[in-house]
N, C-alpha and C positions, 0 to 999 in steps of 0.2 A: 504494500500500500504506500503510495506516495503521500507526503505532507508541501501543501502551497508555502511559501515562504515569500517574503519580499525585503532586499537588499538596497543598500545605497551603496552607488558604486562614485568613486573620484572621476570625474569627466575624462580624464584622461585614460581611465585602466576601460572605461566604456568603450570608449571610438576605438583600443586597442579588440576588444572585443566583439563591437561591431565588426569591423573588419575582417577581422579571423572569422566571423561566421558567415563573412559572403566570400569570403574564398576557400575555405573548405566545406560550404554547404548545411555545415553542422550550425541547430539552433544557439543562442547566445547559452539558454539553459541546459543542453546538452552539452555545451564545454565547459561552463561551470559545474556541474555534474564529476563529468572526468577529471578533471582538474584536482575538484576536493578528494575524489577517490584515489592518486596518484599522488595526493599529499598524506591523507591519512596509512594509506600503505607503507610510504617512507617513514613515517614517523613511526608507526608502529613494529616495525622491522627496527628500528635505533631506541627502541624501549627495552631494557633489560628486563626480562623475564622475572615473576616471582619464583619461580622453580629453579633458577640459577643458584648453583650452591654458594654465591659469595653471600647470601641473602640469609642462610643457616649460620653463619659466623657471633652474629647477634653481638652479645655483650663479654664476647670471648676475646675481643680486640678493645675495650676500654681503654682509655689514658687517663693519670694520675692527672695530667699537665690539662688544665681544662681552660686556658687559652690557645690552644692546638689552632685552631682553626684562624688566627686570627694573626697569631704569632707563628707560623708554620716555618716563615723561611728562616729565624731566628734557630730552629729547634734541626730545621736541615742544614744549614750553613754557619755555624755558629762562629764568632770572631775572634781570631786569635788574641792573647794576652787581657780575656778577660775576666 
C-alpha cells in the first residue's frame, strides 16, 4: 500500500529534477522513489549490525579515566617530560 506524501523541494534540486524526468521518461515521483531507496540501502548496508560480536563486549572494556572521550589524544600521545 502506498502513503501520499507532499515535499518542498529548493527550486533549484526541482528544475534538476524536472529535467531528469523528461529525459529519462521517469515521473519526478518515481525518481524520488528510487532515489530514497538507493539511499536507504546504502545506509543500511554502513549500519553495524546488532548481532556483530563487538556489541557483546558490553562493560568488559570500561575505563577508570572517564575523561576518555574528550581527553583521548592526551591519553594516546602523551608529552614527554611530564
Amino acid at each position: 500500500m502506498a502513503v501520499r506524501t507532499q515535499i518542498y523541494l529548493p527550486e533549484e534540486l526541482y528544475e534538476r529534477l524536472r529535467r531528469r524526468a523528461v529525459i529519462t521518461g521517469k515521473s519526478m515521483a518515481e525518481q524520488i522513489r528510487e532515489s530514497l531507496e538507493r539511499y536507504f540501502t546504502e545506509i543500511e548496508a554502513n549500519t553495524p549490525k546488532l548481532e556483530d560480536p563487538i556489541w557483546q563486549l558490553g562493560d568488559r572494556i570500561q575505563s577508570q579515566d572517564h575523561d576518555l572521550s574528550t581527553c583521548h589524544d592526551a591519553y594516546l600521545y602523551p608529552r614527554k617530560g611530564r
